[in-house]
N, CA and C atoms as a LAMMPS dump frame, in Angstrom:
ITEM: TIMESTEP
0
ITEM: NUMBER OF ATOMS
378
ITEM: BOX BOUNDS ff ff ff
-5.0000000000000000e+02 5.0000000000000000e+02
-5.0000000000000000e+02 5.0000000000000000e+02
-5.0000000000000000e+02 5.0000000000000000e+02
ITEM: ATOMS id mol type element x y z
1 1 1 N 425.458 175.299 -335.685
2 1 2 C 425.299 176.745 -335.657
3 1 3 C 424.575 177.21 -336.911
4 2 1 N 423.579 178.215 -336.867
5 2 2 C 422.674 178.487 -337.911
6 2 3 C 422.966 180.048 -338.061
7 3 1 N 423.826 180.735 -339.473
8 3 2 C 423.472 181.441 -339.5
9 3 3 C 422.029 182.147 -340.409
10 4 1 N 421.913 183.451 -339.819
11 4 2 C 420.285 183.903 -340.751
12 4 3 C 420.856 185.141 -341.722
13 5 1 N 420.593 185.386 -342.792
14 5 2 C 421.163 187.006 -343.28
15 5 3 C 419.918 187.163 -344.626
16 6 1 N 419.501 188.156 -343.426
17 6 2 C 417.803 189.125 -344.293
18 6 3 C 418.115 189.972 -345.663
19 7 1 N 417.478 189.734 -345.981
20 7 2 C 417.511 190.704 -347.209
21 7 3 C 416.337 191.57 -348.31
22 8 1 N 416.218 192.34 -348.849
23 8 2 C 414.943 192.718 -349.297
24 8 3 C 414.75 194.456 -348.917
25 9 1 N 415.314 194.532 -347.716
26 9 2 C 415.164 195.933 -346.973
27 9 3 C 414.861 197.248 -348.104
28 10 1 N 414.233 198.364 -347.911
29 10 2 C 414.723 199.803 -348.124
30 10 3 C 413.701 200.514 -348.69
31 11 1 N 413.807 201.212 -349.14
32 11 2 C 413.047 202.416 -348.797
33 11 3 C 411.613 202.547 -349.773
34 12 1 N 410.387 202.503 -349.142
35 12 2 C 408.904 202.351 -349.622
36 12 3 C 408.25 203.305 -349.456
37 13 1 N 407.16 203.851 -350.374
38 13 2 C 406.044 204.787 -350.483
39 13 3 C 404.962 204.254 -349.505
40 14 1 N 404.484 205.168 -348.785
41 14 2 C 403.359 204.461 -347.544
42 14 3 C 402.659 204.052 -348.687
43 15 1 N 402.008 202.376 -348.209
44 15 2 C 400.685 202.102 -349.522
45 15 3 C 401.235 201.141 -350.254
46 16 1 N 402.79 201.311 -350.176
47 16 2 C 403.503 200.224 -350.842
48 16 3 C 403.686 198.795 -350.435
49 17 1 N 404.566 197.898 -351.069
50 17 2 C 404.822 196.903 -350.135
51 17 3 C 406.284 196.211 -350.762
52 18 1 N 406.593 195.485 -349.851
53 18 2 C 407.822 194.993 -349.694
54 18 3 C 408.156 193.285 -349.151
55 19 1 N 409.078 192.682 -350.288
56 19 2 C 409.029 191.162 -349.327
57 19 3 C 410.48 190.976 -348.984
58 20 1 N 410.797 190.87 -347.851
59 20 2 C 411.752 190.668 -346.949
60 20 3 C 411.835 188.715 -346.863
61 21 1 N 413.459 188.615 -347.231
62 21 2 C 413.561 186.902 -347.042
63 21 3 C 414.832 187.112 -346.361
64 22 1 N 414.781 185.743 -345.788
65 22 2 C 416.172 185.199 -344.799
66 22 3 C 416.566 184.038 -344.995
67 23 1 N 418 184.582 -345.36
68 23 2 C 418.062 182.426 -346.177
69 23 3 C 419.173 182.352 -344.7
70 24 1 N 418.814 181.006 -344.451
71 24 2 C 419.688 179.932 -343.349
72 24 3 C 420.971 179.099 -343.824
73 25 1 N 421.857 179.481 -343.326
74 25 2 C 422.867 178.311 -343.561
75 25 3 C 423.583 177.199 -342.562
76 26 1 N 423.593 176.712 -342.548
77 26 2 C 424.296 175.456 -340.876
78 26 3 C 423.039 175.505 -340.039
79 27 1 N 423.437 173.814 -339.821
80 27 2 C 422.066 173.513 -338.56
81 27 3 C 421.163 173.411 -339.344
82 28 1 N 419.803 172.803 -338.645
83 28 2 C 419.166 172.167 -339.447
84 28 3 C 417.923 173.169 -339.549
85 29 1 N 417.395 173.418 -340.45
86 29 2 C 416.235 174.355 -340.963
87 29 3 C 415.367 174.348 -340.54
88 30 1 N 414.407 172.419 -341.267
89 30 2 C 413.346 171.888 -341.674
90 30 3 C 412.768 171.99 -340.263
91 31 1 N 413.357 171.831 -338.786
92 31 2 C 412.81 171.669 -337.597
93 31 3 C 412.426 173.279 -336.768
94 32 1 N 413.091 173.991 -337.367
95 32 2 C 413.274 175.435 -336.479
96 32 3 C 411.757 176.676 -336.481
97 33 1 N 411.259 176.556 -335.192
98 33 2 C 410.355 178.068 -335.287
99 33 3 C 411.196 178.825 -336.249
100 34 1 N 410.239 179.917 -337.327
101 34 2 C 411.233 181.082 -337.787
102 34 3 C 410.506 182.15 -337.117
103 35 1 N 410.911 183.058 -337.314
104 35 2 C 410.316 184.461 -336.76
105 35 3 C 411.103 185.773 -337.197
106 36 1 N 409.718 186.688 -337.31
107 36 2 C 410.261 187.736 -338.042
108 36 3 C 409.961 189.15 -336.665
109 37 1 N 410.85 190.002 -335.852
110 37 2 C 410.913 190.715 -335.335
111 37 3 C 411.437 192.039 -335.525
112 38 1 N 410.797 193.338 -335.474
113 38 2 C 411.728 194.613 -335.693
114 38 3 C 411.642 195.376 -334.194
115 39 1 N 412.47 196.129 -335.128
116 39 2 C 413.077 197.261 -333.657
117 39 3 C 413.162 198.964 -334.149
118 40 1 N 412.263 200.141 -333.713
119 40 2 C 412.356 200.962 -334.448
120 40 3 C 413.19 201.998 -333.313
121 41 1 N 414.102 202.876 -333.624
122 41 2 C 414.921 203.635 -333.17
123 41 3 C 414.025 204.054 -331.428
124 42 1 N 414.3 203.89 -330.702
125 42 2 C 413.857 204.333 -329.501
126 42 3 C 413.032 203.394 -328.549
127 43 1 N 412.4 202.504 -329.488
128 43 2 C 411.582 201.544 -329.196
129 43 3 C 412.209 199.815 -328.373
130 44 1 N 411.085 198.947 -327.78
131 44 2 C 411.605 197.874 -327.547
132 44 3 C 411.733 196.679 -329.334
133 45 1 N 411.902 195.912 -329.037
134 45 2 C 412.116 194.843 -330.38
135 45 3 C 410.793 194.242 -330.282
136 46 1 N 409.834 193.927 -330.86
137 46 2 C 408.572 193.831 -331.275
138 46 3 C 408.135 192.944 -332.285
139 47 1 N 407.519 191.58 -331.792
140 47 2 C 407.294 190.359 -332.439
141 47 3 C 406.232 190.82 -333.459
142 48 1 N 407.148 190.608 -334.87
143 48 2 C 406.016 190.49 -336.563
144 48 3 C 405.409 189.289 -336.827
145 49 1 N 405.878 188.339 -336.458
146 49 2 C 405.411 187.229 -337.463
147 49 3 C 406.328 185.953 -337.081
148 50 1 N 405.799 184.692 -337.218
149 50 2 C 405.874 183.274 -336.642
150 50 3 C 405.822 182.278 -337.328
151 51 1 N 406.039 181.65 -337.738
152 51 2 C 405.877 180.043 -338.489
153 51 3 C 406.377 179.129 -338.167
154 52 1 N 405.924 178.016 -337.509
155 52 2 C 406.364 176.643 -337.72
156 52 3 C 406.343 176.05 -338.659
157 53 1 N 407.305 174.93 -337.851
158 53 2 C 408.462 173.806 -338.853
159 53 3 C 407.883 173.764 -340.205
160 54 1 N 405.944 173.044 -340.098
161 54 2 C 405.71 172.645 -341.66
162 54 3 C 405.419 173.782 -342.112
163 55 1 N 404.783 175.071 -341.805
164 55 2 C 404.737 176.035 -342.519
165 55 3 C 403.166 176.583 -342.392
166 56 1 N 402.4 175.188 -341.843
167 56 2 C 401.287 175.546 -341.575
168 56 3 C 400.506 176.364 -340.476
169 57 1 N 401.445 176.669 -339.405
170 57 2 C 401.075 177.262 -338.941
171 57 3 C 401.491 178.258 -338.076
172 58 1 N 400.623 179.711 -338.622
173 58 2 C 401.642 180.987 -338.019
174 58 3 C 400.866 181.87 -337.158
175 59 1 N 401.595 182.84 -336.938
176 59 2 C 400.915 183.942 -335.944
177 59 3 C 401.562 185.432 -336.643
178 60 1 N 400.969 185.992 -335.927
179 60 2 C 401.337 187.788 -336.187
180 60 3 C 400.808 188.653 -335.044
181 61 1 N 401.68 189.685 -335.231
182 61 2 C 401.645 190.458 -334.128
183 61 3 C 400.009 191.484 -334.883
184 62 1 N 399.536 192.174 -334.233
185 62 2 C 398.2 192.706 -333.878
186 62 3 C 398.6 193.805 -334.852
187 63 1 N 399.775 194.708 -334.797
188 63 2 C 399.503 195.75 -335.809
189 63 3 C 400.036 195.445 -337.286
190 64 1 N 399.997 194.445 -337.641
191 64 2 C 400.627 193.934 -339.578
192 64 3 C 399.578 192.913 -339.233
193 65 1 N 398.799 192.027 -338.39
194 65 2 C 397.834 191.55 -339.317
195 65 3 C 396.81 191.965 -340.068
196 66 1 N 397.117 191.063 -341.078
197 66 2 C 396.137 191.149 -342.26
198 66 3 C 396.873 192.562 -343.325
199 67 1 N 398.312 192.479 -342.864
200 67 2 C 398.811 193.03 -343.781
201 67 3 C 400.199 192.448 -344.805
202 68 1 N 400.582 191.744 -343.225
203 68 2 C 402.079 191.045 -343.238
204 68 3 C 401.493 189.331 -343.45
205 69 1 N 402.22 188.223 -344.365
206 69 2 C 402.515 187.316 -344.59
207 69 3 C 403.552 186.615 -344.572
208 70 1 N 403.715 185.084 -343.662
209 70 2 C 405.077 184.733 -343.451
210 70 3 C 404.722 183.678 -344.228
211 71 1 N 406.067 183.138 -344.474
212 71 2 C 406.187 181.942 -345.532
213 71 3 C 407.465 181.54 -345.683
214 72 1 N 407.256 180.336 -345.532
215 72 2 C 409.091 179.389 -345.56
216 72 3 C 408.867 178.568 -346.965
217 73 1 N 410.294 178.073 -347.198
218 73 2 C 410.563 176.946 -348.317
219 73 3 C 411.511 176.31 -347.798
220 74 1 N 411.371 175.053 -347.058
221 74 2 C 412.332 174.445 -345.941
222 74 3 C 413.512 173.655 -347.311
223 75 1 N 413.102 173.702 -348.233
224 75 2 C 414.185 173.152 -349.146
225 75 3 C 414.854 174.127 -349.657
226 76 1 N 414.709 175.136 -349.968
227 76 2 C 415.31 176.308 -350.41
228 76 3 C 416.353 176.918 -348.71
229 77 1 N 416.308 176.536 -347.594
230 77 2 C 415.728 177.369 -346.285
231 77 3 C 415.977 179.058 -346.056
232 78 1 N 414.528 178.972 -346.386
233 78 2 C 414.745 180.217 -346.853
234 78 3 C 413.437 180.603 -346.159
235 79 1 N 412.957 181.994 -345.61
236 79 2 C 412.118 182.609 -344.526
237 79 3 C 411.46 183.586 -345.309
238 80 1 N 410.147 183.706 -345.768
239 80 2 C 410.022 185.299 -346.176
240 80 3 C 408.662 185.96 -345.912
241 81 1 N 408.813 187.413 -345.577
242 81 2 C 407.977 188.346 -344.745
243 81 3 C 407.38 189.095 -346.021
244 82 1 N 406.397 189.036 -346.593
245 82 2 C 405.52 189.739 -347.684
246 82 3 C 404.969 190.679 -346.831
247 83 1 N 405.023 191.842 -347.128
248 83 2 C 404.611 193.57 -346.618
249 83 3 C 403.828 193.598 -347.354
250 84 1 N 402.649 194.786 -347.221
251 84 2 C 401.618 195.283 -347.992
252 84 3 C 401.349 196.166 -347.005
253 85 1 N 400.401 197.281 -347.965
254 85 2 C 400.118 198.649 -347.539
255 85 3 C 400.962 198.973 -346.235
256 86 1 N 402.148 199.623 -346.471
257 86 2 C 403.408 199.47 -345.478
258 86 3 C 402.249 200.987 -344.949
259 87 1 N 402.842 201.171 -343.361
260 87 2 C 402.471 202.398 -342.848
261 87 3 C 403.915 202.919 -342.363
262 88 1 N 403.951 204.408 -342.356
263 88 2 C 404.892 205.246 -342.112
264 88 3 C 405.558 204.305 -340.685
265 89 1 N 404.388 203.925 -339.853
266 89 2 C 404.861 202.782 -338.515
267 89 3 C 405.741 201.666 -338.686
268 90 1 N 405.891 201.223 -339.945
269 90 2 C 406.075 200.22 -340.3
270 90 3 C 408.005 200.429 -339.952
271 91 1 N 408.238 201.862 -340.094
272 91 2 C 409.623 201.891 -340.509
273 91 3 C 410.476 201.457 -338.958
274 92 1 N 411.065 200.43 -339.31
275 92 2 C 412.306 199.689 -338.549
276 92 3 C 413.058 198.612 -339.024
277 93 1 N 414.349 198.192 -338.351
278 93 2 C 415.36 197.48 -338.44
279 93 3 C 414.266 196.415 -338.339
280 94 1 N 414.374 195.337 -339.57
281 94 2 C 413.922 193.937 -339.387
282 94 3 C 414.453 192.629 -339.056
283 95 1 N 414.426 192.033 -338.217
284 95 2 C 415.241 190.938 -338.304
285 95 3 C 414.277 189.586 -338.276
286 96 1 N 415.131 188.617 -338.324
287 96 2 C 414.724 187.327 -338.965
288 96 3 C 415.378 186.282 -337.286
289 97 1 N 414.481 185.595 -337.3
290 97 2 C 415.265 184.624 -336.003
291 97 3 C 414.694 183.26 -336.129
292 98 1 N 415.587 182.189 -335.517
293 98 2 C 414.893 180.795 -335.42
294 98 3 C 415.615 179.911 -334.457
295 99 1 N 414.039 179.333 -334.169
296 99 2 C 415.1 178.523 -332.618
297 99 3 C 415.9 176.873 -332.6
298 100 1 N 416.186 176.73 -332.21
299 100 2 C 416.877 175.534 -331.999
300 100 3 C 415.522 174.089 -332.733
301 101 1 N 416.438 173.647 -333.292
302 101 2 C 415.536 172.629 -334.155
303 101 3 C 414.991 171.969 -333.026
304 102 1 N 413.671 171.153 -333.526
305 102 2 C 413.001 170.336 -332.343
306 102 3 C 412.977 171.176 -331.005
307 103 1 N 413.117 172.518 -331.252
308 103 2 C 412.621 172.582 -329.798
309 103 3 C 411.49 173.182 -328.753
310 104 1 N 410.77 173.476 -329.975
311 104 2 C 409.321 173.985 -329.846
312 104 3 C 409.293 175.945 -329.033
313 105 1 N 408.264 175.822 -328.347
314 105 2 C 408.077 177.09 -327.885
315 105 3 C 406.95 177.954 -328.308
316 106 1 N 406.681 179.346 -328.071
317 106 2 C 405.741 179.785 -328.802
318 106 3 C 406.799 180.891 -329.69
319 107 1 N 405.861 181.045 -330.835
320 107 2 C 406.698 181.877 -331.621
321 107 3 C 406.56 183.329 -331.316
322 108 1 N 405.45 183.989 -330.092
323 108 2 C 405.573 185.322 -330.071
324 108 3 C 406.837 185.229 -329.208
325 109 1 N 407.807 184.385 -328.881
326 109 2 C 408.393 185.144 -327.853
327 109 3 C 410.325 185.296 -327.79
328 110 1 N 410.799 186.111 -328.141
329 110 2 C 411.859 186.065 -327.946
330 110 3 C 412.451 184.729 -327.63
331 111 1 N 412.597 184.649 -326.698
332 111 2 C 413.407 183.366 -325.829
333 111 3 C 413.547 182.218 -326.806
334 112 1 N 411.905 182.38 -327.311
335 112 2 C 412.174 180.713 -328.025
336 112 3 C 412.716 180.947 -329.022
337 113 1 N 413.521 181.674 -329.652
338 113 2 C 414.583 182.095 -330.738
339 113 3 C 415.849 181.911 -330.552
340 114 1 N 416.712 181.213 -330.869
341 114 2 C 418.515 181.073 -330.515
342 114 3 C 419.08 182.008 -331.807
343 115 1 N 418.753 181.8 -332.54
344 115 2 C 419.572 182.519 -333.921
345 115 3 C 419.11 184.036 -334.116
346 116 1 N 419.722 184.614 -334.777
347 116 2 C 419.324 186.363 -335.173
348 116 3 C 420.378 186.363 -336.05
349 117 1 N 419.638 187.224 -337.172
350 117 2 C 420.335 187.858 -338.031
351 117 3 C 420.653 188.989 -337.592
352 118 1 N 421.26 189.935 -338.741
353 118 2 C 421.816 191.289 -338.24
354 118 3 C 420.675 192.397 -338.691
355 119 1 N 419.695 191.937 -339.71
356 119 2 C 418.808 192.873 -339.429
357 119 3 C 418.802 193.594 -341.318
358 120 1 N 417.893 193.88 -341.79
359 120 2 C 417.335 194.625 -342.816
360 120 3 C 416.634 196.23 -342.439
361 121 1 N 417.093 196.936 -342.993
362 121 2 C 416.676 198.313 -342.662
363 121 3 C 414.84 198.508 -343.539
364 122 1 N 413.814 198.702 -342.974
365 122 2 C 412.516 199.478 -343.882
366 122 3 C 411.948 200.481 -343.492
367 123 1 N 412.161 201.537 -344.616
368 123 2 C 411.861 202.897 -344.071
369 123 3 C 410.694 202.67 -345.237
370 124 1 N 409.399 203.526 -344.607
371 124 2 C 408.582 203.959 -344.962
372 124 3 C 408.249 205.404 -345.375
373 125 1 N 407.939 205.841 -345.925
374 125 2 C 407.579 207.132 -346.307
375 125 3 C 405.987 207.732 -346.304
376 126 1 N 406.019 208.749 -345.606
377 126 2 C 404.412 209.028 -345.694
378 126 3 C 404.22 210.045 -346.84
């Protein structure tokens, strides 16, 4: 069993930026998709950001690329979401997820995620 618990969250000047990490404990790390997903009050939950096992290779959702950066330290296991020029859009519950070691999948997608944290709050300010 893997838990995830985010941290970093709260409250930013639009323009600003923010790095959001998720350290892992139980179960094994080094093998797990991570993924970074939010959810803003009214809205569905909405894939940020992706990385596999070695780290080399990620994805992002269409509105934070080329803003948002993911990045693991499988020895530390530890997950983290680097923000830049946050937009007022930006503001939602963040969470952190990862799937079952060895078990592949694509990282935009829910499903292939077993674990969830409880979530980091980022409010933006315009």
């Amino acid at each position: 069993q893997v838990q995830l618990v985010e941290s970093g969250g709260g409250l930013v000047q639009a323009g600003g930026s923010l790095r959001l990490s998720c350290s892992a404990s139980g179960g094994t790390f080094g093998g797990s998709i991570m993924g970074w997903f939010r959810q803003a009050p009214g809205k569905d939950r909405e894939f940020v950001a992706g990385i596999g096992w070695r780290g080399s290779s990620t994805a992002y959702g269409n509105s934070v690329r080329g803003r948002f950066t993911i990045s693991r330290d499988n020895a530390k296991k530890t997950t983290y979401l680097q923000m830049s020029s946050l937009k007022f859009e930006d503001t939602a519950a963040y969470y952190c997820a990862a799937s079952e070691a060895w078990s592949g999948g694509s990282s935009y997608s829910q499903g292939t995620y077993r674990y969830w944290g409880q979530g980091t709050q980022v409010t933006v300010s315009s």
